[in-house]
N, CA and C atoms as an extended XYZ file, in Angstrom:
459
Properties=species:S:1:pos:R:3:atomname:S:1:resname:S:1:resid:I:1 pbc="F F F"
N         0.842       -1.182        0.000 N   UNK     1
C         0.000        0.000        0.000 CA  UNK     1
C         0.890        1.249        0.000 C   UNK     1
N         0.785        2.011       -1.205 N   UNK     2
C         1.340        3.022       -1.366 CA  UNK     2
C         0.972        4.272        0.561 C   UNK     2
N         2.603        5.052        0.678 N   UNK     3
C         2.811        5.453        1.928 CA  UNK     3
C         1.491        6.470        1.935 C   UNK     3
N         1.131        6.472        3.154 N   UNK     4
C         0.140        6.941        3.308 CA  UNK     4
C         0.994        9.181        3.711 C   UNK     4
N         1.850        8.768        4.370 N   UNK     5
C         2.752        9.898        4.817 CA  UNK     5
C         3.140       10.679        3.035 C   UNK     5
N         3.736        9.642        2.473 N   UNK     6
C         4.113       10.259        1.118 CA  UNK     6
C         3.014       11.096        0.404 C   UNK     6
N         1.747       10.096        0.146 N   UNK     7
C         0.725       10.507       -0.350 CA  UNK     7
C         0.092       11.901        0.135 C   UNK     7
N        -0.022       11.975        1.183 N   UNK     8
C        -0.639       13.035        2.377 CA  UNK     8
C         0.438       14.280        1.349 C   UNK     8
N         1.473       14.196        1.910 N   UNK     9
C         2.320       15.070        1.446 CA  UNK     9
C         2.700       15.663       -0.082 C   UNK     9
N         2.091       14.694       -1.197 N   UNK    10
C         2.675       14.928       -2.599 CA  UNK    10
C         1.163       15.421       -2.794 C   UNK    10
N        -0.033       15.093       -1.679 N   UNK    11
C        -1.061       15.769       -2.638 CA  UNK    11
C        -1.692       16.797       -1.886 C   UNK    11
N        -1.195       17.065       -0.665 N   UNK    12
C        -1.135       18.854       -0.112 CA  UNK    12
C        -0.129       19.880       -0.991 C   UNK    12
N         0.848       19.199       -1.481 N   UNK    13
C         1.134       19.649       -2.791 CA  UNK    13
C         0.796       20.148       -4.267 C   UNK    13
N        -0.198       19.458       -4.260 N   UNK    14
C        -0.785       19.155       -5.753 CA  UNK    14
C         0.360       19.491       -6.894 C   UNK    14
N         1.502       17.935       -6.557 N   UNK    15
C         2.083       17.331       -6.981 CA  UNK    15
C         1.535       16.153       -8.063 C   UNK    15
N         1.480       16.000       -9.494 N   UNK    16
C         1.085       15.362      -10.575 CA  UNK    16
C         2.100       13.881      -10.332 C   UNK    16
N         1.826       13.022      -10.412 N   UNK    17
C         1.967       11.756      -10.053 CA  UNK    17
C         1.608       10.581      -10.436 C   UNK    17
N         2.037        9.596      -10.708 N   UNK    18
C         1.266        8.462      -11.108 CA  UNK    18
C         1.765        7.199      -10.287 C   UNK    18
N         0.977        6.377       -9.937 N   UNK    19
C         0.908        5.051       -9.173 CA  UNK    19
C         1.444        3.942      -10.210 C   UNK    19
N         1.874        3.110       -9.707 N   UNK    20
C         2.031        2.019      -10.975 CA  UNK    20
C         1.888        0.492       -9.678 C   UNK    20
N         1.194       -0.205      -10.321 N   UNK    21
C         0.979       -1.395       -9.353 CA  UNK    21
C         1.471       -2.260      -10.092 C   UNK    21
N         2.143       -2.861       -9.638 N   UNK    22
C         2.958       -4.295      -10.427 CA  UNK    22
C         3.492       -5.884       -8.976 C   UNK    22
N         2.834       -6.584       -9.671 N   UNK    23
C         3.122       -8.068       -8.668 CA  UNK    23
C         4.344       -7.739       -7.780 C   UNK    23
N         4.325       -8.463       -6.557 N   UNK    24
C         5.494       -8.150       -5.459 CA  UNK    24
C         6.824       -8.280       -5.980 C   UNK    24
N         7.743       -7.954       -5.781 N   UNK    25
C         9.085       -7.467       -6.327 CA  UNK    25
C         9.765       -6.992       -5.110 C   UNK    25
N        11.235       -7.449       -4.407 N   UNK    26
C        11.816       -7.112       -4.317 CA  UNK    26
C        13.422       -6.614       -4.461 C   UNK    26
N        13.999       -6.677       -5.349 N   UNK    27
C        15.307       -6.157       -5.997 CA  UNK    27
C        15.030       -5.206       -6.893 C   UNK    27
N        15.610       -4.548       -7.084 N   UNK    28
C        15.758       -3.415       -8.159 CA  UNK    28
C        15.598       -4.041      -10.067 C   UNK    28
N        16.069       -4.784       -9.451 N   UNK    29
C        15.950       -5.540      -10.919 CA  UNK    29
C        14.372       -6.287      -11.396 C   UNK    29
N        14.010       -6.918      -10.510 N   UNK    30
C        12.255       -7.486      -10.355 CA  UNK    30
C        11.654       -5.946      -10.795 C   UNK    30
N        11.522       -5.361       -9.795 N   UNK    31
C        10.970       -4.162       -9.774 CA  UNK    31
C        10.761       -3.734      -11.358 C   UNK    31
N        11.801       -3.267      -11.507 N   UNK    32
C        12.022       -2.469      -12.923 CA  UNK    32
C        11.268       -3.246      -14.433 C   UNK    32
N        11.265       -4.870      -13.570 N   UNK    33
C        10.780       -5.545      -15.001 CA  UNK    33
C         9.110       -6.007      -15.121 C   UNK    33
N         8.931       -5.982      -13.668 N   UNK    34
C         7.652       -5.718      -13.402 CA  UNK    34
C         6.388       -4.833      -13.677 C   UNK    34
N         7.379       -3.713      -13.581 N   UNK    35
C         6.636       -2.694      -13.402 CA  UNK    35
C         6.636       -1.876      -15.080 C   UNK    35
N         7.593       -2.395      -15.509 N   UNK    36
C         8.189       -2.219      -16.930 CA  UNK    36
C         8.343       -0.493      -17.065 C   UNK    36
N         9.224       -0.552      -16.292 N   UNK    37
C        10.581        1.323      -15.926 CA  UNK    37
C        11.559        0.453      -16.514 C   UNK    37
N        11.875        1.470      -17.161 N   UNK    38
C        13.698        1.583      -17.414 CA  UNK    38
C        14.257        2.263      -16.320 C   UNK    38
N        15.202        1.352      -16.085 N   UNK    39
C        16.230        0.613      -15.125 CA  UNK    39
C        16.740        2.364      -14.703 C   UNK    39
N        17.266        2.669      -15.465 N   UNK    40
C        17.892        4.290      -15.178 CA  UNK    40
C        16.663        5.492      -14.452 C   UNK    40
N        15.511        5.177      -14.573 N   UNK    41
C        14.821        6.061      -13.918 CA  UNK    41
C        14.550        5.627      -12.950 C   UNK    41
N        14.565        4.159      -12.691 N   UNK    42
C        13.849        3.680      -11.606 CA  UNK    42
C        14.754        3.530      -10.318 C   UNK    42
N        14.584        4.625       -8.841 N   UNK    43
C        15.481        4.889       -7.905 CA  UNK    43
C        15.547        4.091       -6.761 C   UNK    43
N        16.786        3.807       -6.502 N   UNK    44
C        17.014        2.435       -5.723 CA  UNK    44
C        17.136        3.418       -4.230 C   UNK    44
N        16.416        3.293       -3.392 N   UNK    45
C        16.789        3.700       -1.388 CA  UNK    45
C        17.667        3.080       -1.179 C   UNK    45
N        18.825        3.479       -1.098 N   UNK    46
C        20.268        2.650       -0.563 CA  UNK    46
C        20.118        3.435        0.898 C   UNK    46
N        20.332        2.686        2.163 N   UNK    47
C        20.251        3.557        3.732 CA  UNK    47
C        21.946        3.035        3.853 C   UNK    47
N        22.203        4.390        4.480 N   UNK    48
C        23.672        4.604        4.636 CA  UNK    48
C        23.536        5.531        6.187 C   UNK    48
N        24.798        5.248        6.729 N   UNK    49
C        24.825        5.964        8.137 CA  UNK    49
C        26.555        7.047        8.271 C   UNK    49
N        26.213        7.831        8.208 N   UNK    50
C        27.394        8.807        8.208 CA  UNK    50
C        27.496        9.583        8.915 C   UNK    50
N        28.109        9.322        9.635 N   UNK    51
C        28.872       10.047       11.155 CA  UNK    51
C        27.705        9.804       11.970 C   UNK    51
N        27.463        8.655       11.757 N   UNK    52
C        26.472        8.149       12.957 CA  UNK    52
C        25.028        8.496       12.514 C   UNK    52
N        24.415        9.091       12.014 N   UNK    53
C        22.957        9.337       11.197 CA  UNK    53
C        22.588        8.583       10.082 C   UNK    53
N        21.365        8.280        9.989 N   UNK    54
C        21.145        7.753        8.665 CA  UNK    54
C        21.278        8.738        7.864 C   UNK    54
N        21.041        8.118        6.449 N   UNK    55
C        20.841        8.930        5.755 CA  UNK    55
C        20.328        7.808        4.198 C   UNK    55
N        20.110        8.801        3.148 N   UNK    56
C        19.040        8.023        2.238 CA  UNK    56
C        20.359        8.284        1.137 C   UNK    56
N        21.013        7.146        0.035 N   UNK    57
C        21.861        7.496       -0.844 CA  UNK    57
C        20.936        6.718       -1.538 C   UNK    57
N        20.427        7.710       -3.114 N   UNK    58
C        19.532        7.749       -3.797 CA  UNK    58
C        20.300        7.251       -5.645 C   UNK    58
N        19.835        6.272       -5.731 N   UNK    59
C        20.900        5.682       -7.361 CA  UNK    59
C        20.012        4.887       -7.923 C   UNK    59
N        20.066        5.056       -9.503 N   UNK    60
C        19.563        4.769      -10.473 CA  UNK    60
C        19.304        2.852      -10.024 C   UNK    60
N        18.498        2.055      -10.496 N   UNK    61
C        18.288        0.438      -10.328 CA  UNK    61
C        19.242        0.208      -10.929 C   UNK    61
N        19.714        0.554      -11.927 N   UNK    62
C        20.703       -0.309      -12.663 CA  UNK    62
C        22.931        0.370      -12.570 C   UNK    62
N        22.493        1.043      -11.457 N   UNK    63
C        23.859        1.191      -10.574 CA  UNK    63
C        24.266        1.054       -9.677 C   UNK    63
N        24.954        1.291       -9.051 N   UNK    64
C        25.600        0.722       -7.595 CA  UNK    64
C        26.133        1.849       -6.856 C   UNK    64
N        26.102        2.102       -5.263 N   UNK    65
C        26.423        3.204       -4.972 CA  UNK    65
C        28.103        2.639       -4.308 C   UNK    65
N        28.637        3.678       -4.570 N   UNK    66
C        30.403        3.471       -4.648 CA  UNK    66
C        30.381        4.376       -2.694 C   UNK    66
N        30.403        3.406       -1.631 N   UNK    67
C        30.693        4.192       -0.659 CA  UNK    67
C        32.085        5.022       -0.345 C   UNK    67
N        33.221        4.760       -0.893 N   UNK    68
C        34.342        5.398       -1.294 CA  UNK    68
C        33.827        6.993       -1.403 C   UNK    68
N        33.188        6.965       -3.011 N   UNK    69
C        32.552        8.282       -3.171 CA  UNK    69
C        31.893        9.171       -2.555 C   UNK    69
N        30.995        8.313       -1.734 N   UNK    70
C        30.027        8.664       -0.718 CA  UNK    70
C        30.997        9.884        0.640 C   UNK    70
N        31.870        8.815        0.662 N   UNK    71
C        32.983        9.215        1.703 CA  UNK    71
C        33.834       10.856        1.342 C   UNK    71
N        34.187       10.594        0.187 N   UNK    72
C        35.096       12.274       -0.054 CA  UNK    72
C        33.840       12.929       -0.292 C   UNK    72
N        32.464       12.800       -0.569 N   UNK    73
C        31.543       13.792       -0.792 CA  UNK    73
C        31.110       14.518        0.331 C   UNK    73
N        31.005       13.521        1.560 N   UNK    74
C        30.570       13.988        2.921 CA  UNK    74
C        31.901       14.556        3.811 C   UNK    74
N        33.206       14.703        3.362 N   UNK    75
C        34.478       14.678        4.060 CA  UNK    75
C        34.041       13.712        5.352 C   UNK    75
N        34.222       12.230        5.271 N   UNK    76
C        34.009       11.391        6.707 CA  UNK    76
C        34.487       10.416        6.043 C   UNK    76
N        35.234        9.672        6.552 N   UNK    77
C        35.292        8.115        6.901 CA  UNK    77
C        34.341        7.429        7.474 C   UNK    77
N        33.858        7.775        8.330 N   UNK    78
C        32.638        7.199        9.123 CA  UNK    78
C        31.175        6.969        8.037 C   UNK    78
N        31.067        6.306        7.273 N   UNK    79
C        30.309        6.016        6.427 CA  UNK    79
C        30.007        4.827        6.027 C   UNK    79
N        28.994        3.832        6.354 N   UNK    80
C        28.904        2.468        6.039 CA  UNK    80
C        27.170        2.413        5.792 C   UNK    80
N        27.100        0.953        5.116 N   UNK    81
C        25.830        0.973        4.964 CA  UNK    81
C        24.747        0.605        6.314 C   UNK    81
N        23.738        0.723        6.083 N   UNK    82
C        23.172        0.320        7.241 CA  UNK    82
C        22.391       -0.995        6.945 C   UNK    82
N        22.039       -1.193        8.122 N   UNK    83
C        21.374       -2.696        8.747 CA  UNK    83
C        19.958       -2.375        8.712 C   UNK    83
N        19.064       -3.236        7.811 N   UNK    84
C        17.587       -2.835        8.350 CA  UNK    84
C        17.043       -2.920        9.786 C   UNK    84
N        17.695       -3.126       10.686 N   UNK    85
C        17.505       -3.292       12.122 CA  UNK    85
C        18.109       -1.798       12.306 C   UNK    85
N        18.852       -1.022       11.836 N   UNK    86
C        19.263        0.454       12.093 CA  UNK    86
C        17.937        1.377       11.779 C   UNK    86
N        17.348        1.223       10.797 N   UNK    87
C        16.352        1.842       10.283 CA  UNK    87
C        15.096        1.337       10.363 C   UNK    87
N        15.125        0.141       10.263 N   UNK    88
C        12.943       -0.112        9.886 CA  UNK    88
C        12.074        1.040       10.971 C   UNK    88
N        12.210        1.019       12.153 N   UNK    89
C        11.298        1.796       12.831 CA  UNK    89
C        11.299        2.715       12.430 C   UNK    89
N        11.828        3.715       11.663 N   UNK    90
C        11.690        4.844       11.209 CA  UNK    90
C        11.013        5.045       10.062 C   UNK    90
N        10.552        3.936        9.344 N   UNK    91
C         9.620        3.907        8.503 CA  UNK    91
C         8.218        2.983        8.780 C   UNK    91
N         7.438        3.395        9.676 N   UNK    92
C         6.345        2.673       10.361 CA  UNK    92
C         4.919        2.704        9.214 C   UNK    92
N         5.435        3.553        8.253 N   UNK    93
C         4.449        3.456        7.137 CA  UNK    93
C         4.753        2.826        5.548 C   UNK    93
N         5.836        2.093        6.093 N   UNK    94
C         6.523        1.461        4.777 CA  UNK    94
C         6.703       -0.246        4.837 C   UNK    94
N         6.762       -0.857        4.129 N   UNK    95
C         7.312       -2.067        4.190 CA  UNK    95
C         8.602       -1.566        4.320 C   UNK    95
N         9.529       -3.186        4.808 N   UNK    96
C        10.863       -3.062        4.900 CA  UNK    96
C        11.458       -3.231        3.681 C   UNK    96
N        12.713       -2.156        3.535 N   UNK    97
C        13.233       -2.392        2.107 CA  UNK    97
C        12.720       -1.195        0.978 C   UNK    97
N        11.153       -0.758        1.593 N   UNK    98
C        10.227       -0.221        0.320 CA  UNK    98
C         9.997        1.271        0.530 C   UNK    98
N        11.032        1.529        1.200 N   UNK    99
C        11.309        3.108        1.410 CA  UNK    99
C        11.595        4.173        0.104 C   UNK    99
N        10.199        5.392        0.167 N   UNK   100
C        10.514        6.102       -0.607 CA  UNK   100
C        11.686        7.441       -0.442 C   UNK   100
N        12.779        7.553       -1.585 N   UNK   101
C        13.580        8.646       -1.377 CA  UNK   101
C        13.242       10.088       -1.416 C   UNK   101
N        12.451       10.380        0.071 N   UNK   102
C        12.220       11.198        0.488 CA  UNK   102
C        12.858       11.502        1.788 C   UNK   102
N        13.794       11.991        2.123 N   UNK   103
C        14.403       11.844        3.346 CA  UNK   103
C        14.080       12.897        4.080 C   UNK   103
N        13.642       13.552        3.532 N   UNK   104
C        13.331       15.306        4.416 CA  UNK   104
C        11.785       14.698        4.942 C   UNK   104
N        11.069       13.480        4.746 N   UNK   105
C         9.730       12.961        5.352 CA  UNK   105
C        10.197       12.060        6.644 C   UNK   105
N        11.622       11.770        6.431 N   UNK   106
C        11.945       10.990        7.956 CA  UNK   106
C        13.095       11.534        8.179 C   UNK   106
N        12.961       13.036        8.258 N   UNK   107
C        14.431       13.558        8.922 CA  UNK   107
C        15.807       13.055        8.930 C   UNK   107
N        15.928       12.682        7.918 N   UNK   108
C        17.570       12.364        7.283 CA  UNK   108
C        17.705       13.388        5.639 C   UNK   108
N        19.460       13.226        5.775 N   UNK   109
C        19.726       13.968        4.313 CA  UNK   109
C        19.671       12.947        3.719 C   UNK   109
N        19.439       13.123        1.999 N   UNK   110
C        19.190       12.303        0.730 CA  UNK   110
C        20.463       12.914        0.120 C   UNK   110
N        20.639       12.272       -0.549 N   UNK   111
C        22.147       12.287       -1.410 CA  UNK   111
C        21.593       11.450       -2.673 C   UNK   111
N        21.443       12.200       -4.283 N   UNK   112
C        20.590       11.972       -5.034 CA  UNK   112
C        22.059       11.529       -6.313 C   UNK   112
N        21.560       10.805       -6.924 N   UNK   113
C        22.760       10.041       -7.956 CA  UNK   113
C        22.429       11.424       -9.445 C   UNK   113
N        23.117       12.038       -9.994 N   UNK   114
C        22.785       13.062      -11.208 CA  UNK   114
C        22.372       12.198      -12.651 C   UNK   114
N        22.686       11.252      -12.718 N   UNK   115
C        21.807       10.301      -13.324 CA  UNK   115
C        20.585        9.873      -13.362 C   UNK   115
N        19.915       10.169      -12.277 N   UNK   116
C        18.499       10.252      -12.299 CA  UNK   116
C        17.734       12.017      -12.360 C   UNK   116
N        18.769       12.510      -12.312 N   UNK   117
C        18.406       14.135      -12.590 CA  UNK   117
C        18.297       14.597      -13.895 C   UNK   117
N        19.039       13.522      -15.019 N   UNK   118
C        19.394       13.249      -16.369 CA  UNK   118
C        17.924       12.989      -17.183 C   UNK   118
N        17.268       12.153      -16.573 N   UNK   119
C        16.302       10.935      -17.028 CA  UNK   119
C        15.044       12.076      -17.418 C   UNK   119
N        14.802       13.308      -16.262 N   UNK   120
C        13.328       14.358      -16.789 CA  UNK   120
C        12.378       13.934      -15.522 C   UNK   120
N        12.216       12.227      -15.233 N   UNK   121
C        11.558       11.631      -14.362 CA  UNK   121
C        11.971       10.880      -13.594 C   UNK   121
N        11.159       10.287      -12.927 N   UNK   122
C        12.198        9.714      -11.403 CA  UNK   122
C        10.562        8.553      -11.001 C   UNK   122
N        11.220        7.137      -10.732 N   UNK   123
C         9.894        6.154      -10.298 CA  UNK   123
C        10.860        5.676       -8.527 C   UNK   123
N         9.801        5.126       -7.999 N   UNK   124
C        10.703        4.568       -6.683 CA  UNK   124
C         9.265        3.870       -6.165 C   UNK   124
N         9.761        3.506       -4.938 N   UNK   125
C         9.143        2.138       -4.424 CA  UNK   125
C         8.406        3.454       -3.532 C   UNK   125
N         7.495        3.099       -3.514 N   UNK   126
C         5.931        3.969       -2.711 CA  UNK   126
C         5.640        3.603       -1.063 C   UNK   126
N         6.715        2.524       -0.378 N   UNK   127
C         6.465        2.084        0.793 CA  UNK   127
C         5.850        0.846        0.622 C   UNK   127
N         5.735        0.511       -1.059 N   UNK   128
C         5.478       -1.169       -0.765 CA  UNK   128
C         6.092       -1.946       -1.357 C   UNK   128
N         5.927       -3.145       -1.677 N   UNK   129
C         6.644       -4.597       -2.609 CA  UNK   129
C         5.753       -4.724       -3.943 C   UNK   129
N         4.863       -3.425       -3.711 N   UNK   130
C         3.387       -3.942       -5.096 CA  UNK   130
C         3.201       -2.097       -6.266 C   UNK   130
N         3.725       -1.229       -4.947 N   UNK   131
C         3.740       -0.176       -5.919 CA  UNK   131
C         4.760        0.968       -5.919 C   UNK   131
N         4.780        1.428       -7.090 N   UNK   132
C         5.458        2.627       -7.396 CA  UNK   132
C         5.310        3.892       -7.730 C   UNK   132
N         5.714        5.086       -7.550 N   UNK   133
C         5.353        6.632       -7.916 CA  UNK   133
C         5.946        6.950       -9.208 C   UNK   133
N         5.873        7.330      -10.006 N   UNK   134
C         6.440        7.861      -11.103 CA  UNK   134
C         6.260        9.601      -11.364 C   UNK   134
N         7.318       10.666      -11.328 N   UNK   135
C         6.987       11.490      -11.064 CA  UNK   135
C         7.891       12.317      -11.846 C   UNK   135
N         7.821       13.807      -11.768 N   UNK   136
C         8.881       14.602      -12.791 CA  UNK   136
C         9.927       14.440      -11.598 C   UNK   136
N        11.257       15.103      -12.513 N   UNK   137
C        12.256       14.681      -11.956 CA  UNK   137
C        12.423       16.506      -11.270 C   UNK   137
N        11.738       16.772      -11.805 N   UNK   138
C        12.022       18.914      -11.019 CA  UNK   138
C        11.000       18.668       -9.942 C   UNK   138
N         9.918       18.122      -10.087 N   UNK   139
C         9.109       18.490       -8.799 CA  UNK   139
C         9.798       17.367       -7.268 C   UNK   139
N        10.188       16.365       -8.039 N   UNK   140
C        10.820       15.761       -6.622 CA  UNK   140
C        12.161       16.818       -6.244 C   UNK   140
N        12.694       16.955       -7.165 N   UNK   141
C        14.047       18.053       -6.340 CA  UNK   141
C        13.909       18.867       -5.802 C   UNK   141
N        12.577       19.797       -6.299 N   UNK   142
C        11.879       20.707       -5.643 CA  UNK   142
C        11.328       20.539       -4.152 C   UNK   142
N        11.107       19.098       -4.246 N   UNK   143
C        10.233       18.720       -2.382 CA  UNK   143
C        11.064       18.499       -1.937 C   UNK   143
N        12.102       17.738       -2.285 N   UNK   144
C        13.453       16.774       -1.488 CA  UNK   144
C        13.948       17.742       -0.941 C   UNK   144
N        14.653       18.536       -1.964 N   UNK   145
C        15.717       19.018       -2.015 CA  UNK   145
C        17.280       18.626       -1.744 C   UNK   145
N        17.583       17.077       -2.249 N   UNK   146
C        18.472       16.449       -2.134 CA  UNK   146
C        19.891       17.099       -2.839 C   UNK   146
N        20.961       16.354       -2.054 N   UNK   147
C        22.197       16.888       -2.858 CA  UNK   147
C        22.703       15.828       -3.662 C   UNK   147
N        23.095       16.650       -4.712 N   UNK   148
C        22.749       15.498       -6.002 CA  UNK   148
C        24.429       15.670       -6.710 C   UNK   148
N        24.965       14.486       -6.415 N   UNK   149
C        26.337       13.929       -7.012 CA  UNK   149
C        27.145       12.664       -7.347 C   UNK   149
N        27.998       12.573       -7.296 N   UNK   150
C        27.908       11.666       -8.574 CA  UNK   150
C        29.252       10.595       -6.692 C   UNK   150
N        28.018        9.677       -7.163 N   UNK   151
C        28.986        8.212       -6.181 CA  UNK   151
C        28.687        6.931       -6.362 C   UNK   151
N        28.556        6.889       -7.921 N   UNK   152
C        27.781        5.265       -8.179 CA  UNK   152
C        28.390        4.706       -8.902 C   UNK   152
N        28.835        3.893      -10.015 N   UNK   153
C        29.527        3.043      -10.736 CA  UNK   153
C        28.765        2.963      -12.184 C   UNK   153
């Protein structure tokens, strides 16, 4: 069930949007073929913890986020991925895993891949295993307001 928090929020907006429901899926790769997105628009929630905070590192399905990169972008060493036992409670309106990259909705920074800033549009997992948002790629930067650079492969 698409997030009820997201929803609330993209349509006190009157934010233009579309739902896409496609059979349960979880990998980036299911997802994308399911739902039939190309792989490059469709945004993978990577949870990362840097200098002790979460945080949301935001990359295309069909890339990989390079924590190296991650690391000289934030000046820290202290940067690893996280454990869904670090995070699930903080998404009490999401399945696990099915977190949308909205991080300014659960008080963490987003760190956005420029490859999906490329694409015009942007799809991601809605808080479930069954649906997705598909949306312009200016109005999410506009809500996020993520920092958007380059740490993926």
């Amino acid at each position: 069930m698409l997030s009820k928090k997201l929803r609330d929020f993209l349509d006190a907006r009157n934010v233009k949007y579309i739902t896409i429901s496609h059979s349960p899926a979880f990998t980036a790769a299911e997802i994308a073929q399911s739902a039939h997105i190309p792989g490059g628009i469709l945004a993978k929630t990577v949870m990362v913890i840097i200098d002790g905070a979460l945080a949301m590192a935001v990359v295309p399905s069909n890339r990989r986020l390079r924590l190296e990169d991650l690391r000289d972008l934030t000046a820290t060493d202290d940067v690893k991925l996280a454990h869904e036992y670090d995070f699930k409670r903080r998404f009490p309106d999401c399945e696990a895993g099915a977190m949308p990259p909205f991080g300014n909705l659960y008080d963490m920074s987003t760190y956005v891949s420029p490859d999906l800033a490329a694409e015009g549009e942007i799809a991601f997992n809605a808080g479930s295993h069954t649906e997705l948002i598909k949306m312009s790629w200016h109005d999410y930067e506009r809500l996020v307001k993520p920092r958007v650079a380059r740490f993926t492969t």
